[in-house]
N, C-alpha and C positions, 0 to 999 in steps of 0.2 A: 719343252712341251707346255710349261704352265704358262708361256706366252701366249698360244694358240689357246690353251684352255681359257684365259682371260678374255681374249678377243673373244669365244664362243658364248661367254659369261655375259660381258657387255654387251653383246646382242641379243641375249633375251632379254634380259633388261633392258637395252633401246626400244627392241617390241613389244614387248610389254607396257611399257611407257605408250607408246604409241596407242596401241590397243587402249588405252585407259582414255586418253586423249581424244583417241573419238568413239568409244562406246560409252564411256562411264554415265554422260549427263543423258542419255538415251532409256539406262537401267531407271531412269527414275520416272520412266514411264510405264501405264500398264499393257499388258497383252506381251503376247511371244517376242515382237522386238525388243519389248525392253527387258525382259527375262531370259534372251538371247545373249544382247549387250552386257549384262549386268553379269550370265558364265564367262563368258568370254573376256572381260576387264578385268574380272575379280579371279579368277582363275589365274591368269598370267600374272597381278601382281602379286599372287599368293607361290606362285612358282619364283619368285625374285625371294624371298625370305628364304628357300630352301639354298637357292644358290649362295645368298648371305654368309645364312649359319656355314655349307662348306666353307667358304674364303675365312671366315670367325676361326673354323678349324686349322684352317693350312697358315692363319696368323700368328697363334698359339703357337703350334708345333714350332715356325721358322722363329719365334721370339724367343725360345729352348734351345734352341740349337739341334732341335730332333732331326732326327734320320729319316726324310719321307721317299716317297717317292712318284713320281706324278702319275697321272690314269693313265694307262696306253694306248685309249682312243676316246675322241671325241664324244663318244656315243655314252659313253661311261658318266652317271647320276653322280659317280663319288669322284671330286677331285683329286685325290691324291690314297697313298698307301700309307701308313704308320708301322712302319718295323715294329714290332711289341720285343723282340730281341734285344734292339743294340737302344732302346732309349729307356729311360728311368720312367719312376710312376709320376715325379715332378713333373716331367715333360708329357706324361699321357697328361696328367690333370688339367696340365696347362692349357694343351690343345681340345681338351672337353673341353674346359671353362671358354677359349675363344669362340668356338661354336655357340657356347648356351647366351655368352653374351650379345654376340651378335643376334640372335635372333630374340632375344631380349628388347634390343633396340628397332628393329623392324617392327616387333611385336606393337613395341611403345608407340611407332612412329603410324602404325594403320590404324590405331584406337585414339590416339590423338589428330589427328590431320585429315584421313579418311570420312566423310560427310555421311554419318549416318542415314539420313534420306536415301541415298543412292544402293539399289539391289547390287551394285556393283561393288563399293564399299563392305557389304555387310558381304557377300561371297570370298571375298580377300581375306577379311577377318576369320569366317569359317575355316580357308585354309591356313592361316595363321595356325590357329585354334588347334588344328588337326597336326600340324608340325611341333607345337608344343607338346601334342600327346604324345606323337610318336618320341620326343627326346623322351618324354619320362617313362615313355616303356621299353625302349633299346637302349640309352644311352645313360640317361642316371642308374640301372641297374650294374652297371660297367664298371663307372666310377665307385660305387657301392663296394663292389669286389677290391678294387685297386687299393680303395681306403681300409678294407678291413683286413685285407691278405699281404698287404705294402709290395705286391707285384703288378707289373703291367699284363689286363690281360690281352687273349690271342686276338686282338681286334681285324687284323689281315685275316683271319679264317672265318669270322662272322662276315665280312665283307665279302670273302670269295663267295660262299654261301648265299648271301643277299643277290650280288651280279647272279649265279647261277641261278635262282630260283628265277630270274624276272626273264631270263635271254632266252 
């Protein structure tokens, strides 16, 4: 399944690519097309850093030797499942820290490279911006528990929870 998840991955990311390709230099015009261009570029490459941080995550984990287990459908935002059972808090940490890095380096790479002028750019960053918040409000609180309780917490029950609220 993480085959097919990968192939599902790199194509939003080819679209997205694509989408930047030919909207981005449009965002740096005024009026509704280029405020059009500039959601629509910047939105999709900001959807690429969330995909990131996942694969950051399921990097971690498989550099552990953790126990995961892949989404069961395509449709599913989170790649993969983390036992909080059968794997150590080393192995939860590790596979936080692949996520936060990863999107660390996305982070770095839209605030360096991404051409300020362009409303398309600065909508990317936004979502950047908002994926950073959301780690430090789900996901450093996690780590938080892990480091002060030296247990893995129930990360599969937040997550069922999550999928359940959105479906």
């Amino acid at each position: 399944m993480f085959g097919k998840l990968l192939a599902r991955d790199l194509g939003i990311v080819g679209v997205a690519g694509l989408l930047w390709k030919l909207a981005a230099t449009a965002s740096a015009g005024q009026g509704p097309l280029g405020d059009l261009a500039g959601v629509v570029a910047g939105f999709g490459t900001g959807v690429c850093v969330f995909v990131v941080h996942e694969w950051g995550h399921l990097l971690g984990a498989l550099a552990t030797g953790s126990t995961v287990t892949p989404a069961q459908t395509l449709a599913s935002a989170f790649l993969f499942s983390f036992d909080s059972r059968s794997n150590s808090q080393r192995q939860f940490l590790a596979m936080s820290f692949g996520g936060w890095i990863a999107s660390a380096l996305a982070a770095g790479v839209a605030y360096t490279l991404l051409s300020p002028e362009l409303f398309a750019a600065r909508v990317a960053r936004g979502v950047v911006a908002l994926n950073v918040v959301l780690i430090v409000v789900i996901e450093v609180p996690l780590v938080v528990w892990a480091l002060v309780t030296g247990r893995v917490p129930p990360v599969e029950n937040q997550r069922r929870a999550v999928e359940a609220s959105s479906g």
